[in-house]
C-alpha positions in Angstrom: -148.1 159.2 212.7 -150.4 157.2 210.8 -153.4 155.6 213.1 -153.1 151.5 213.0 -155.6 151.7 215.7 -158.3 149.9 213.5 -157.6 147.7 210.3 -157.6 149.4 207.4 -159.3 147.7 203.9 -155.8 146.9 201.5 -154.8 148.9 198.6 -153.2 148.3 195.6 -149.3 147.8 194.9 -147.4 149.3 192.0 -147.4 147.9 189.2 -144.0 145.8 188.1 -141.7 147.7 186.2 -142.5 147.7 182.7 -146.4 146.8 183.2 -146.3 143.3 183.7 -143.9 140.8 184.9 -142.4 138.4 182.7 -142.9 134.9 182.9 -140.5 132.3 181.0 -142.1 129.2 182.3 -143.1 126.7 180.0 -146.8 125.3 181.1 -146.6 121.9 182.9 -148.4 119.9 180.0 -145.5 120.9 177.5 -142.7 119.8 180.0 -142.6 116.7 179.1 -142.2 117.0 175.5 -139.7 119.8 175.6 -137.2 117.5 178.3 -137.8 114.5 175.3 -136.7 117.2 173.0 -134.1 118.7 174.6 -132.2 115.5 175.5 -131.1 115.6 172.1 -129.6 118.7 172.3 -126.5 119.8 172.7 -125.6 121.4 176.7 -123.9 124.5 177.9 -123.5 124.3 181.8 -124.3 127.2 183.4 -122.2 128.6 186.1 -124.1 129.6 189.6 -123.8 133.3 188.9 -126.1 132.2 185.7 -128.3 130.1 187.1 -129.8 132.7 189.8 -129.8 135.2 186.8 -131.8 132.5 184.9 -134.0 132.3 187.8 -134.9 135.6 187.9 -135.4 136.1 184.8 -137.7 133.3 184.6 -139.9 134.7 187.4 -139.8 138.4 186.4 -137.9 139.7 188.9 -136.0 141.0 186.2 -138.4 142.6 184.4 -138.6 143.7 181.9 -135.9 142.2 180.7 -136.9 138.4 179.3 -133.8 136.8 178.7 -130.0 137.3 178.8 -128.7 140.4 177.0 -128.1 140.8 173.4 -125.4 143.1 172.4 -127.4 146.2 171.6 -128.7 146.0 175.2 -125.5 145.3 176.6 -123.9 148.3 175.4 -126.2 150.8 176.1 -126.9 149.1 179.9 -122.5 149.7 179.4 -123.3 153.5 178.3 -126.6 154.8 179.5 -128.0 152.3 182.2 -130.9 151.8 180.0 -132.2 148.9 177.8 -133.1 149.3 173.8 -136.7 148.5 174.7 -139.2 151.1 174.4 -140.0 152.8 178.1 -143.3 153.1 179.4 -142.0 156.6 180.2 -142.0 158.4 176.8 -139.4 161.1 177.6 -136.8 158.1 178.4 -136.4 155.9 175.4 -135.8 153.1 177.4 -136.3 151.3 180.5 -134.2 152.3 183.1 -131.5 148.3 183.4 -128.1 149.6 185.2 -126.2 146.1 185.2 -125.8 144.1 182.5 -126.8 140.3 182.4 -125.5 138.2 180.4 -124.2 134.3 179.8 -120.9 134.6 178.7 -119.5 131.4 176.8 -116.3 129.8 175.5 -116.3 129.4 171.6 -117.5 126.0 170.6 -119.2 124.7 167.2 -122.0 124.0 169.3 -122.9 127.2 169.5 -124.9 128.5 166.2 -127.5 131.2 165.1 -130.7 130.0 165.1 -129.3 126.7 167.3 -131.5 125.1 170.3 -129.5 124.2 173.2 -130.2 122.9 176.2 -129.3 124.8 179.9 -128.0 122.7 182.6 -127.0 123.3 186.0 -124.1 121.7 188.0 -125.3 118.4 188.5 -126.6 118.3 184.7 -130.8 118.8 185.4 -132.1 120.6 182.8 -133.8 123.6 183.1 -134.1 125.5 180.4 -134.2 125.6 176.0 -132.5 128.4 174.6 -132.6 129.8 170.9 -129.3 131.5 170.1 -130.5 134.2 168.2 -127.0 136.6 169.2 -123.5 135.0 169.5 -121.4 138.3 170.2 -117.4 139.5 171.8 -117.5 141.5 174.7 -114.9 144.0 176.3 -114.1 143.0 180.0 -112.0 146.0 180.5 -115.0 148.1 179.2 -117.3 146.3 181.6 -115.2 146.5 184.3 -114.1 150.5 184.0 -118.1 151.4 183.2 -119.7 149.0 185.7 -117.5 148.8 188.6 -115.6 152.1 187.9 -112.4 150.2 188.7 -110.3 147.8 186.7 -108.3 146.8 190.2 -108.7 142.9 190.7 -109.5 143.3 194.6 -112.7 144.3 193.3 -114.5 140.1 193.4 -116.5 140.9 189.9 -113.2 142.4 188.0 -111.4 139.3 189.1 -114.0 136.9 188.5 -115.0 138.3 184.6 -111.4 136.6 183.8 -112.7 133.8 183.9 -115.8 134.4 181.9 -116.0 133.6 178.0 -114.8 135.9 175.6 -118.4 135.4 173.9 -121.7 136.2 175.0 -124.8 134.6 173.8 -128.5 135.7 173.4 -131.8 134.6 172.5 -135.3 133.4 173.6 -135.4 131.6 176.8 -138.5 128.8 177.4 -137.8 127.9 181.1 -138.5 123.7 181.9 -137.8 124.1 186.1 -136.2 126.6 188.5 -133.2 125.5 190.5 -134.3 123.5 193.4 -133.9 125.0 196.9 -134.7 122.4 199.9 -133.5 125.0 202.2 -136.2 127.7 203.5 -139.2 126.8 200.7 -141.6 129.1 202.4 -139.7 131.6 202.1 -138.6 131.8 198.8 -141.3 133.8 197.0 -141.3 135.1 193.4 -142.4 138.4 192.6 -146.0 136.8 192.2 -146.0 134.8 195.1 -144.4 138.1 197.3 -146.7 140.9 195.7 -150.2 138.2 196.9 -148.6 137.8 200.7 -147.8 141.5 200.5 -151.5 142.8 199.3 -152.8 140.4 202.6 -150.7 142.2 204.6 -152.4 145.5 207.2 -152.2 148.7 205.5 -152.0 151.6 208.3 -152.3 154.3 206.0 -156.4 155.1 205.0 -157.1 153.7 201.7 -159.1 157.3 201.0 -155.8 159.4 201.2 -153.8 156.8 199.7 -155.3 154.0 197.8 -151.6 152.7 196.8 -150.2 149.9 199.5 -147.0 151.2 200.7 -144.1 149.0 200.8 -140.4 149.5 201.9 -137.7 147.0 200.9 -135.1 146.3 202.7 -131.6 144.5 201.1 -128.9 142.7 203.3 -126.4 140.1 203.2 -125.6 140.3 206.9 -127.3 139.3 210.0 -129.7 141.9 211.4 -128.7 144.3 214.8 -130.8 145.9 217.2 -129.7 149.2 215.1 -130.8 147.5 211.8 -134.2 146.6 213.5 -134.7 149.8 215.1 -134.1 151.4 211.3 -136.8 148.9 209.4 -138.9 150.0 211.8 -139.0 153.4 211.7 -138.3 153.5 207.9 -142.3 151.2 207.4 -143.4 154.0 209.8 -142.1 157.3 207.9 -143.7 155.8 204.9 -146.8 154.3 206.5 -146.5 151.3 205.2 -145.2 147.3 205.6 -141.6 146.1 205.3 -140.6 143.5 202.6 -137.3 141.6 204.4 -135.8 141.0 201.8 -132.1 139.5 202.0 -129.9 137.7 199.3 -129.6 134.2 199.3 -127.7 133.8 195.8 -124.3 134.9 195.8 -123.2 138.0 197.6 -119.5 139.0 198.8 -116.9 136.9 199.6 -116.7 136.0 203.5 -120.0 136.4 204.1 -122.1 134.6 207.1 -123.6 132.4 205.1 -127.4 132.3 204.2 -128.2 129.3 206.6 -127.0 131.7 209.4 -128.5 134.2 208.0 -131.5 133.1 207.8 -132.2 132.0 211.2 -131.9 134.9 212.3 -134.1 136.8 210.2 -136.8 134.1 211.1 -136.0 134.7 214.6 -136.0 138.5 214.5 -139.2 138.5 212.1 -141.5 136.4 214.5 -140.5 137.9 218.1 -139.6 141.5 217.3 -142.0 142.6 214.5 -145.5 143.1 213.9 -146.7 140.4 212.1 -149.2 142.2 210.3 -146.3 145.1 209.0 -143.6 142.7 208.2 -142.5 140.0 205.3 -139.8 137.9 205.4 -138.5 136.1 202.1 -135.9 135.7 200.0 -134.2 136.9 196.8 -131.8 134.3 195.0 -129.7 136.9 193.6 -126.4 137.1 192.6 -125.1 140.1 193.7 -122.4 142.0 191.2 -121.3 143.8 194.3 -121.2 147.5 191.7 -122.3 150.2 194.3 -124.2 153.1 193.2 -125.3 151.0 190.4 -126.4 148.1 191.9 -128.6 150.1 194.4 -130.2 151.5 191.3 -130.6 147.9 190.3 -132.0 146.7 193.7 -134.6 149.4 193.6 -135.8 148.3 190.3 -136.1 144.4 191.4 -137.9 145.7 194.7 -140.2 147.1 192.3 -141.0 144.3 190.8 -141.8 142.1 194.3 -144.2 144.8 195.1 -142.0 148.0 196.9 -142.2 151.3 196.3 -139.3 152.5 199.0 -136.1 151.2 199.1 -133.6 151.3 202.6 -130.2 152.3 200.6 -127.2 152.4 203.2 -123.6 154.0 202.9 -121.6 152.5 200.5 -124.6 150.3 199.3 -124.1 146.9 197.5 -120.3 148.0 198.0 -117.0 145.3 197.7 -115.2 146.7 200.6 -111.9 148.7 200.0 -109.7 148.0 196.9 -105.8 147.0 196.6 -104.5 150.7 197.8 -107.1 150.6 201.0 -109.6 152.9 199.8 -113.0 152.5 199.6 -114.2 151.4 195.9 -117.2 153.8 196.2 -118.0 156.9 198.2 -120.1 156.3 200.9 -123.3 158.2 199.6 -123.1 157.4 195.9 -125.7 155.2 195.6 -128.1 157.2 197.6 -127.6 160.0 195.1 -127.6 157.8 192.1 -130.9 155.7 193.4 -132.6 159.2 193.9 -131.8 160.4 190.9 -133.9 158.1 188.7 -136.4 158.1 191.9 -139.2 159.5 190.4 -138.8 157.5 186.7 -138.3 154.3 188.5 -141.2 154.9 190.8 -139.7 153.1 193.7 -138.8 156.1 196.8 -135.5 156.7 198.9 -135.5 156.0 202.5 -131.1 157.0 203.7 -129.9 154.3 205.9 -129.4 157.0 208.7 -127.0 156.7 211.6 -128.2 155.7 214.8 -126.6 155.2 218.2 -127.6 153.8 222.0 -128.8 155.9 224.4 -127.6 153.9 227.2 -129.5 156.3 229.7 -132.7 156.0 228.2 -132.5 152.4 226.4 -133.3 153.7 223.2 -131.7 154.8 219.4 -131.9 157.9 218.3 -130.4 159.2 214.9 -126.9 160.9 215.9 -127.9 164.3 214.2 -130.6 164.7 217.0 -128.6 163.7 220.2 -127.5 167.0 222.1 -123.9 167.2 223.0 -122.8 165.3 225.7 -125.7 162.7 225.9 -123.6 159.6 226.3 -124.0 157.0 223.5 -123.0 153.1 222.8 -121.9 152.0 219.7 -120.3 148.7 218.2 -118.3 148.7 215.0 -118.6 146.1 212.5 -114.9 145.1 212.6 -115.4 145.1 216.9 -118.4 142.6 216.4 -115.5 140.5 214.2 -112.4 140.9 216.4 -113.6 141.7 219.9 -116.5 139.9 220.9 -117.3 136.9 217.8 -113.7 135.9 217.5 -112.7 136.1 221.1 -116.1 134.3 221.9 -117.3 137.2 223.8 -121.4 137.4 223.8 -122.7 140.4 222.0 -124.4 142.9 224.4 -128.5 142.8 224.2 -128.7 146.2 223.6 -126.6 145.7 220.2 -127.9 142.7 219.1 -131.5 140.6 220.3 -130.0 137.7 222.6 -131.7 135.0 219.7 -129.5 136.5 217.4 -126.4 136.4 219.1 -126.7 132.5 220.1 -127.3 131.9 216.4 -124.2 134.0 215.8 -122.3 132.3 218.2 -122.7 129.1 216.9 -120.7 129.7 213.8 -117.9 132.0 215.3 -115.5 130.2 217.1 -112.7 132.0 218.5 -109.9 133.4 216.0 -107.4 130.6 216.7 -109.8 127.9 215.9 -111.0 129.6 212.5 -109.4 128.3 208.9 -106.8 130.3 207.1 -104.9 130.3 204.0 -101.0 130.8 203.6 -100.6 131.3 199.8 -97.2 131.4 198.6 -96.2 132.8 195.5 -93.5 133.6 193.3 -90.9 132.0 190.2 -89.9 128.7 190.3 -87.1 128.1 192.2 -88.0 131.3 194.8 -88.3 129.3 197.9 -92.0 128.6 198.5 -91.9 125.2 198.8 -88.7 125.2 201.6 -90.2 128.1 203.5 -93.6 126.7 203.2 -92.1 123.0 204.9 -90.9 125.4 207.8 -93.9 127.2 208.0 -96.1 124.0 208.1 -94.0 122.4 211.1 -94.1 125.7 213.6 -98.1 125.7 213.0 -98.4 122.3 213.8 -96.2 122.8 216.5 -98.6 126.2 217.7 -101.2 123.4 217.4 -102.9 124.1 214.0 -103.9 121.0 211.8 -102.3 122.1 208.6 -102.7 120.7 205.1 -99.9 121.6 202.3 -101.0 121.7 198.6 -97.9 122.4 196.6 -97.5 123.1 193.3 -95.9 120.1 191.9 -97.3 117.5 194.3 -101.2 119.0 193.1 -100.2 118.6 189.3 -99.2 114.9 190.1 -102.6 114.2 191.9 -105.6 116.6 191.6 -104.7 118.9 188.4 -102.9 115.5 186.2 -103.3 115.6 182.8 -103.2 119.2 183.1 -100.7 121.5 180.7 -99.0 124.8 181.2 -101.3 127.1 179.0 -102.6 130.0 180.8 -105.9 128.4 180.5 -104.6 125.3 182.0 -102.5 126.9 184.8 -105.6 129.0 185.7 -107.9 126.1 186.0 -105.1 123.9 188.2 -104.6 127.3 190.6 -108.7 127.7 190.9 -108.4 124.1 192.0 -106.0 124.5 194.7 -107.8 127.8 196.0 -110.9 125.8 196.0 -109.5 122.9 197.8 -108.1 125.3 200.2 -111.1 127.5 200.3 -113.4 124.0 201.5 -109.9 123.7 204.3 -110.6 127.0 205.5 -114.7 126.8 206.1 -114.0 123.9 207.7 -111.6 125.8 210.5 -108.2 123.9 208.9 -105.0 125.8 207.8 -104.4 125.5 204.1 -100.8 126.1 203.0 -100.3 126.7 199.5 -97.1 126.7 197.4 -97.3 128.0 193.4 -96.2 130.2 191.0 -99.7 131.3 190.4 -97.9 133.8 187.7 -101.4 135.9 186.9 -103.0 138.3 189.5 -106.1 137.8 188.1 -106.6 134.6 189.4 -104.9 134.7 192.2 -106.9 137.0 193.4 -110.0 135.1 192.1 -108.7 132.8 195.2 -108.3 135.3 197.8 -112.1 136.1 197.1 -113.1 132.2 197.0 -111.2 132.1 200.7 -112.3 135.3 201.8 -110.3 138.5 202.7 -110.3 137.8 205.9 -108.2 134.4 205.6 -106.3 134.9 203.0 -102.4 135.5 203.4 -101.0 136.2 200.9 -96.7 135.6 200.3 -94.7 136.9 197.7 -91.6 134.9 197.9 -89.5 137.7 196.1 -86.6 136.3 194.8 -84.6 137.5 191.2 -84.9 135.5 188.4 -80.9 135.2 188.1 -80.7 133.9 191.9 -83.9 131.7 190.7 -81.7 130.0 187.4 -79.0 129.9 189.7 -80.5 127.5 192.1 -82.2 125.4 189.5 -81.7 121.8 190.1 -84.0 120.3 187.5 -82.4 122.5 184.8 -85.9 123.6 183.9 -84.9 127.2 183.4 -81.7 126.2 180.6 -84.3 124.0 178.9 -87.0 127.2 178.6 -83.5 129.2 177.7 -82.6 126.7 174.9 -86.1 126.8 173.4 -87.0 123.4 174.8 -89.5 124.2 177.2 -92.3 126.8 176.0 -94.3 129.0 178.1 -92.2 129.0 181.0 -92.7 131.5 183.6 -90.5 134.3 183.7 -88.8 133.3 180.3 -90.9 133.4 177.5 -94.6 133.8 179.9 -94.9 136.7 182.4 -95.1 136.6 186.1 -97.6 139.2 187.6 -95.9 140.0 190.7 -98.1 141.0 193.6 -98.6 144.8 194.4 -99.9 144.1 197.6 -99.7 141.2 199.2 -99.7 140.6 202.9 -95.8 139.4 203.4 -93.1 140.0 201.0 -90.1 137.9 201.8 -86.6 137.8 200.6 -85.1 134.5 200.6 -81.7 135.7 199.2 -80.4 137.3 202.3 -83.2 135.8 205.0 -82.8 131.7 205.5 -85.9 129.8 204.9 -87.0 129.4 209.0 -86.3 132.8 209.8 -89.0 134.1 207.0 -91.1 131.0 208.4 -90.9 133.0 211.6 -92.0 136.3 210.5 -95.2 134.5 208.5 -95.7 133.2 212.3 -95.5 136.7 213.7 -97.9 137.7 211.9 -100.5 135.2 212.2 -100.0 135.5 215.7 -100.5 139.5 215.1 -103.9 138.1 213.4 -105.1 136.0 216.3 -104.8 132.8 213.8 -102.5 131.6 216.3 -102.4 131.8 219.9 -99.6 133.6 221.2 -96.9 131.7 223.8 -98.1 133.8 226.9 -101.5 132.8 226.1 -100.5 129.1 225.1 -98.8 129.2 228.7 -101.5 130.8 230.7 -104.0 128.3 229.5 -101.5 125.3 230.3 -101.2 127.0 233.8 -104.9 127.1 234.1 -105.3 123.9 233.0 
């Protein structure tokens, strides 16, 4: 164990990857002239997946990769995880870059070799000049099966790239401002700003045995446990070294606590249950691809960059959860393997995200591998944090969680029954949603849920008008509904949804812009003969007579479901008795309190 009796004179950190860090920034006297000069430009607004990706490109954290890929890079990040650029490591060929960034676009004349044009964000700031210098097609098949290693659309990323350009462009990047963030400024550190706090911080190893400052990262998107804690810990003591805290505040998986949370309770953690001399606390504005084994590989070479030369990589690291069958998108050690296998190249270290458990006896963790049998232990599941204690409003023992963080937790947990879902009906026109969906909407309000329908037809007529009935166009009015009904849900309200949503891509782009666990979805199953039987508007004998064009299940496809939550038959079940069995089994879900609960509260009461 390393003495930290005395303070110890700081070392040095690792260089960045690549030798230097990049810096796209344009100096502060040419601002103004380049904002005159890009005013007259023409605009491509980027979407927030590319603007963190142009942040951190802009700051280095990136490096050494200065701007969004060309194709040459892009397919051999596809092929070999490596970039066309010349490594420092002569044996390689090429830096070590397993994900591949890029700004995918929508064909527009706009968009020219050798064309300026200006970067915008959401609310139209500027922030930076590109040159287009590459303007190229890309294969989101190929990137899906060679990234992600799956091409199933429960997977957030293989849904999302649908809606992604078929174009990617390329070129020279001079960088005007970074996003703003009013949230947290003192934490949010580039890799300059990170590597200066870091070099401040104690040292306990002697600068004689090892004159390099020893730093272990540690990535999450989820609020800290005692077990967490108890690992950081340890893992800055094996190496002798500090910890760099350093969770995502860009975009991470669907469902997740959100950063605010999140945050707070880092802080919290950070100044009462640390040494403030062994620990910093700040954040990375990444957006996460959610890739596994390759996105740990990924996470060790941006670590590298804010100064770390260990990286904490748990099971199933950077993992999207389980995929349409129930399985497990990666195995649970793949990243370890693959992050230790360009270890030594990368220069950033392993440290295994090993399993501990509570010794209530002695009020400590210990790694499982060293209890002897029959030591009793304590341990809390993630899906028992969810569904015993956070939904049922049940406080979180202390010696699983610090009591700080489990008041913050509390705060944005209400019980089940009180948290936002989303019914999402699907299936041909003329299947039943809308009927069983009316049902369905007055037996939750009746159950006491404040529900808000968004059908189909009613939506085109208000928030989606002027819409048509191209894929492009049905995609962009079902994306509106989900994120309507996405905002319904964060809020705690019930969002009932009734479309023929005919493409699985997309719909399932709205299961992860609800989250997975409040999405429901309903595949009103009906045959497309009972469908044109009971079609009043005659909309089915004008697509057969050529009238109508592009009508689903006619001359455009419907994507049915291969696993949605309900399937219901509407040919030999009545409308109300299907609106029962959606009931049952939000009742089954704890979305809605069950009679003999409903009654012994009344009785209480």
């Amino acid at each position: 164990m390393p003495n930290t009796q005395y303070p110890i004179p700081n070392t040095k950190l690792l260089p960045p990857y690549g030798g230097r860090l990049v810096d796209l920034l344009v100096p502060a006297e040419e601002v103004a002239k380049l904002k005159a000069y890009a005013s007259k430009l023409p605009s491509l607004q980027l979407s927030a997946r590319a603007e963190c990706d142009l942040e951190l490109l802009a700051v280095g954290a990136f490096s050494p990769l200065d701007r969004f890929m060309g194709q040459e890079d892009h397919q051999r990040v596809l092929d070999e995880m490596r970039l066309t650029s010349p490594s420092t490591t002569l044996r390689t060929g090429g830096h070590i870059f397993p994900i591949p960034v890029t700004l995918p676009v929508e064909p527009d004349p706009a968009i020219r070799l050798d064309q300026d044009i200006a970067l915008r964000n959401a609310k139209n700031e500027l922030l930076a000049v590109m040159t287009i210098g590459e303007a190229y097609e890309w294969d989101r098949n190929e990137v899906a099966q060679k990234v992600f290693g799956s091409l199933d659309l429960r997977h957030p990323l293989v849904a999302e790239m649908h809606r992604w350009g078929p174009l990617n462009i390329s070129g020279p990047l001079r960088v005007l401002q970074l996003p703003r963030h009013y949230d947290f400024q003192n934490l949010r550190l580039t890799p300059t700003q990170t590597r200066a706090r870091l070099e401040k911080l104690k040292n306990p190893q002697s600068a004689i045995r090892n004159p390099q400052l020893n730093v272990v990262a540690f990535q999450t998107r989820n609020p800290l446990h005692r077990v967490h804690e108890e690992l950081t810990k340890r893992a800055a003591e094996e190496v002798g070294g500090v910890l760099l805290l350093h969770p995502v505040v860009g975009m991470t998986k669907p469902g997740d606590v959100d950063h605010f949370t999140r945050v707070r309770t880092y802080k919290a953690l950070a100044a009462n249950h640390y040494d403030p001399d062994r620990i910093l606390l700040a954040l990375l504005p990444l957006a996460m691809r959610l890739a596994g084994p390759r996105e740990a590989l990924w996470h060790a070479l941006i670590r590298r960059n804010y100064g770390a030369n260990y990286l904490i990589v748990g099971r199933d690291h950077a993992g999207p959860g389980v995929d349409s069958t129930g399985k497990p998108f990666y195995g649970p050690y793949d990243a370890q393997e693959l992050v230790q296998q360009y270890s030594e190249e990368l220069g950033v270290g392993v440290v295994p995200f090993r399993m501990l458990v509570y010794l209530p006896d002695e009020d400590r963790y210990e790694e499982v591998s060293k209890i002897p049998a029959g030591v009793r232990t304590a341990a809390i599941s993630g899906t028992q944090v969810r569904e015993e204690y956070l939904n049922n409003g049940r406080a979180l023992p202390s010696w699983f969680t610090r009591p700080e963080v489990a008041e913050i937790l509390a705060e944005i947990y209400p019980p089940r029954h009180k948290q936002g879902v989303c019914i999402w009906f699907t299936g041909l026109s003329g299947a039943g949603k809308s009927t069983t969906a009316e049902v369905l909407t007055v037996l939750l309000q009746e159950h006491g849920r404040h529900v808000t329908v968004l059908d189909g037809d009613v939506v085109r007529t208000h928030l989606s008008k002027g819409l048509g009935f191209s894929k492009e166009d049905r995609d962009t009015n079902i994306r509106r509904i989900g994120f309507v009904a996405s905002e319904i849900v964060r809020h705690g309200g019930t969002a009932v949804c009734a479309a023929v949503s005919p493409y699985r891509a997309t719909r399932n782009d709205v299961r992860n812009m609800v989250g997975q666990d409040h999405y429901v979805e309903v595949f009103v199953d009906t045959p497309l003969e009972v469908c044109e039987q009971r079609d009043a508007k005659g909309l089915y004998a004008k697509a057969r007579r050529g009238e109508i064009k592009g009508f689903t299940g006619i001359d455009d496809p419907y994507e049915a479901p291969r696993h949605a939550e309900i399937v219901l038959d509407t040919v030999n079940c009545a409308a109300e008795e299907n609106a029962h069995r959606i009931l049952d089994y939000l009742i089954g879900q704890g979305f809605i309190r069950s009679p003999v609960a409903v009654g012994d509260d009344s009785q209480h009461g």
